[in-house]
C-alpha positions as a printed Julia matrix, in Angstrom:
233×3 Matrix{Float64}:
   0.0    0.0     0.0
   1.28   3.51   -0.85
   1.97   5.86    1.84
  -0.56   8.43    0.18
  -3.38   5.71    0.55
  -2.45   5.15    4.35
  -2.69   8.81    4.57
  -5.72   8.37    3.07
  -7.12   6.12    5.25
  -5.87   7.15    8.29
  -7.15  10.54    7.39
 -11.22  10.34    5.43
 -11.85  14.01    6.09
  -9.14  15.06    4.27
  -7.93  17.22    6.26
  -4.21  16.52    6.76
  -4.14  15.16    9.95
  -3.95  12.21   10.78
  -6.47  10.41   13.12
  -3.64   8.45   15.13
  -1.94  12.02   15.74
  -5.19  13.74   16.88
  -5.26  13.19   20.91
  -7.62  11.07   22.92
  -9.51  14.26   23.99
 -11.96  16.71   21.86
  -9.67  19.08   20.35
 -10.72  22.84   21.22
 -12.22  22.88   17.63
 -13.83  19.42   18.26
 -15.21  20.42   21.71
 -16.5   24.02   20.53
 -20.0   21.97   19.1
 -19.91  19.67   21.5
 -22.58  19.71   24.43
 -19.92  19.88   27.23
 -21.26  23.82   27.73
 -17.72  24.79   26.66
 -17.88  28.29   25.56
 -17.57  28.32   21.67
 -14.1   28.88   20.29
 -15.01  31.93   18.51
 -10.92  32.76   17.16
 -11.85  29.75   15.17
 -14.45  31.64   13.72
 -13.06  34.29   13.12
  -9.59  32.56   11.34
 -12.36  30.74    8.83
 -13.97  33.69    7.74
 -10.75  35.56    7.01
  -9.77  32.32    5.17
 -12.72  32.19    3.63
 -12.7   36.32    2.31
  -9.22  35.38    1.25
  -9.13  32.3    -0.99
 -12.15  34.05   -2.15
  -9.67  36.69   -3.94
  -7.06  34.37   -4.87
  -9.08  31.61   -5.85
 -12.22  32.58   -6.89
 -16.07  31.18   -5.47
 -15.94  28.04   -7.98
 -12.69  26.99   -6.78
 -12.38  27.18   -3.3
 -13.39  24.37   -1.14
 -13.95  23.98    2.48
 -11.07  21.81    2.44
  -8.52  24.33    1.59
 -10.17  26.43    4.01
  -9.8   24.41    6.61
  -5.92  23.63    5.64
  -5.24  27.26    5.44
  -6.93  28.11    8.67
  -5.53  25.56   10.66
  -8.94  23.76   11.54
 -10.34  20.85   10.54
 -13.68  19.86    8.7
 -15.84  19.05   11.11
 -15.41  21.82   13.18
 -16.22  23.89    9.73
 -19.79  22.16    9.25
 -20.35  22.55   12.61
 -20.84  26.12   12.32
 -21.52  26.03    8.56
 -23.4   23.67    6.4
 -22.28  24.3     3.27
 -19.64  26.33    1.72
 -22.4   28.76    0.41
 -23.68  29.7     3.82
 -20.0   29.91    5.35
 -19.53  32.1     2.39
 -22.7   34.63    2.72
 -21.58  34.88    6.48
 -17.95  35.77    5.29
 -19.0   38.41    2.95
 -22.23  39.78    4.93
 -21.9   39.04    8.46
 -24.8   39.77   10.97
 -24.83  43.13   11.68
 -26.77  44.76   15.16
 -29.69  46.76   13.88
 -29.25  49.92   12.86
 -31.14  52.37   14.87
 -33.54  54.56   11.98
 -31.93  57.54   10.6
 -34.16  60.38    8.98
 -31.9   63.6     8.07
 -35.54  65.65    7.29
 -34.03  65.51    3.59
 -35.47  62.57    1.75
 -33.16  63.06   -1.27
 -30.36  63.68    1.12
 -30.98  60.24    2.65
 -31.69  58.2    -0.02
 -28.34  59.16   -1.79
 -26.95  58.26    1.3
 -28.66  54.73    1.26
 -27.55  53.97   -2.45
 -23.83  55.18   -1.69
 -23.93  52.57    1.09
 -25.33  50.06   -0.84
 -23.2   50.5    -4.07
 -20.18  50.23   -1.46
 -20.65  47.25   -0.16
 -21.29  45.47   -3.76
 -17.56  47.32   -4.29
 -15.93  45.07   -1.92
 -13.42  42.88   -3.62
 -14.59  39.58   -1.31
 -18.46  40.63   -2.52
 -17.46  41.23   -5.64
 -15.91  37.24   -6.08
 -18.7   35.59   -4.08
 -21.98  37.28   -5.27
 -22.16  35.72   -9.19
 -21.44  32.17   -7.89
 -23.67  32.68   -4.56
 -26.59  33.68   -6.48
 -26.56  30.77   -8.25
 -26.13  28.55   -5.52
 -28.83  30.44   -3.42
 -31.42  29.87   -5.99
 -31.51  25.92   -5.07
 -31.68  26.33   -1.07
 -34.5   27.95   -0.11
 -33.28  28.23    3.86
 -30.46  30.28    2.4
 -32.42  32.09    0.55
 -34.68  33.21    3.1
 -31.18  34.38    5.09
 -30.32  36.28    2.52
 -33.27  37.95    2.29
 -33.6   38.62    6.16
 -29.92  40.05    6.27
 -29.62  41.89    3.54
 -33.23  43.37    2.21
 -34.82  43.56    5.07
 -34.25  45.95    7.0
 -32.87  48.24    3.84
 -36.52  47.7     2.78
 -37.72  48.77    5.78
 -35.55  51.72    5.96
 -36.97  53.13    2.0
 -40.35  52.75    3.11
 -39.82  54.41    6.01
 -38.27  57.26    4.25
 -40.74  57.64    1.65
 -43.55  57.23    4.41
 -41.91  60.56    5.97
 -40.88  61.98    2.49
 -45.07  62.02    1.25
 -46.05  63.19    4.64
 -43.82  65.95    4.54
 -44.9   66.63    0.46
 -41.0   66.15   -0.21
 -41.85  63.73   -2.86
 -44.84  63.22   -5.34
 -48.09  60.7    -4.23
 -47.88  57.32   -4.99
 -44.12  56.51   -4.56
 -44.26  52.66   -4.45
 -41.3   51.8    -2.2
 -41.57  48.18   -2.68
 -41.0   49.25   -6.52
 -38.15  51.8    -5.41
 -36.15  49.21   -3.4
 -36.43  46.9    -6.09
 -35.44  48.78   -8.9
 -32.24  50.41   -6.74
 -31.01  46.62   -5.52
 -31.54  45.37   -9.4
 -29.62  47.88  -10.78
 -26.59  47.73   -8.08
 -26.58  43.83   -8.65
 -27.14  43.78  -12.38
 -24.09  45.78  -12.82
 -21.66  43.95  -10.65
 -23.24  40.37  -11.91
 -24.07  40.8   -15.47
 -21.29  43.45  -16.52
 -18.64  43.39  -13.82
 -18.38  46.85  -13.34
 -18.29  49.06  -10.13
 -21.01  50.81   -8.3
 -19.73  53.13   -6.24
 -18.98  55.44   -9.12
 -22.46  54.56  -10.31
 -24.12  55.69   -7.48
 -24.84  59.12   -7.78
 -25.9   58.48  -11.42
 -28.71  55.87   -9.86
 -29.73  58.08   -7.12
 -30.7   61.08   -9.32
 -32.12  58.83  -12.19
 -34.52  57.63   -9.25
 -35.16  60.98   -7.36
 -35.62  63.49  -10.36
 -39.28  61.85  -11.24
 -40.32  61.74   -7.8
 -39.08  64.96   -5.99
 -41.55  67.53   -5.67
 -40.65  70.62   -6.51
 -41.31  73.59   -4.66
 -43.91  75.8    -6.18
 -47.26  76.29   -5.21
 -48.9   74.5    -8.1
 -51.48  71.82   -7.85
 -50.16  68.69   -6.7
 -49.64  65.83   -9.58
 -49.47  62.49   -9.21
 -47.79  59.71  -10.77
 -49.16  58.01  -13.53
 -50.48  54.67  -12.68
């Protein structure tokens, strides 16, 4: 027998170490999952994701495998998929991790405020780890509907929340024209930020301005005493 198919053996995960090296007790990676009530070794965490965010840049979403992330980070496999399921949900948490909420922000200048939201938005598309991971993370997101549904709670919904709370102020205060569909709004913003990066691999953040007024120009209500006009339906 070769000494690779030993290795083999002696190793299934894969993960370069050897089972007869490995000591009799849980390693801290082992025990960090384990119901002992150990306190989770979060450094582990922490060194996946950067490993993650990394090997995204150098070897792209397609390529990477939570194998050579766990190589490179010094962990082994089970300790990944104990925190992670899949490489597609270790790497949405890499590139968008939880964030605490954000406490709602109203300026008193609608157009102020929602350049401010599509400058933040178009930013965040800009990173060079989003950038990699969002083509091949759409895809994957598409056929896993629990992921899906994280994806939407993480990163729509509370930015949805935020529009419609801005145009809710914005019509009250007759800062904008009657009618603004903010469902419609949100939509249109996040399909042109990801349609760009996605489809033709270009930045956003020089972008957004451009998007903002293309949005606010046929909304904004000027300021002249003329009879109020609504949007065509």
């Amino acid at each position: 027998m070769s000494a690779s198919n030993a290795a083999a053996r002696e190793d299934p995960e894969g993960d370069g170490l050897a089972r007869s090296r490995r000591p009799s007790s849980p390693s801290i990676t082992e025990a960090a999952g384990a119901p002992s009530g150990r306190p989770r070794d979060l450094s582990i965490d922490e060194r996946v994701l950067a490993t993650t965010r990394a090997q995204l840049l150098s070897l792209g979403y397609t390529d990477m495998s939570l194998g050579t992330i766990a190589r490179e980070a010094g962990v082994n496999r089970p300790a990944i998929y104990r925190r992670w399921p899949s490489k597609m949900h270790l790497v949405f948490d890499a590139v968008a991790p939880a964030q605490p909420a954000v406490k709602e922000y109203d300026s008193g200048d609608f157009e102020r405020d929602l350049r401010d939201l599509i400058r933040r938005a178009a930013a965040f598309f800009d990173l060079p780890e989003v950038r990699a991971a969002l083509p091949g993370l759409m895809a994957d997101v598409g056929s896993n509907e629990a992921l899906r549904v994280s994806v939407v709670e993480r990163l729509e919904t509370e930015a949805r929340h935020r529009v419609a709370h801005l145009v809710a102020l914005a019509t009250e205060r007759g800062q904008i024209l009657p009618g603004v569909d903010a469902d419609a709004l949100f939509d249109s913003i996040s399909g042109a930020l990801i349609y760009r990066l996605v489809l033709r691999d270009q930045p956003s953040s020089s972008f957004a301005d451009t998007l903002a007024t293309l949005f606010l120009n046929p909304i904004i209500r000027a300021p002249v005493a003329d009879e109020p006009r609504e949007l065509p339906r």
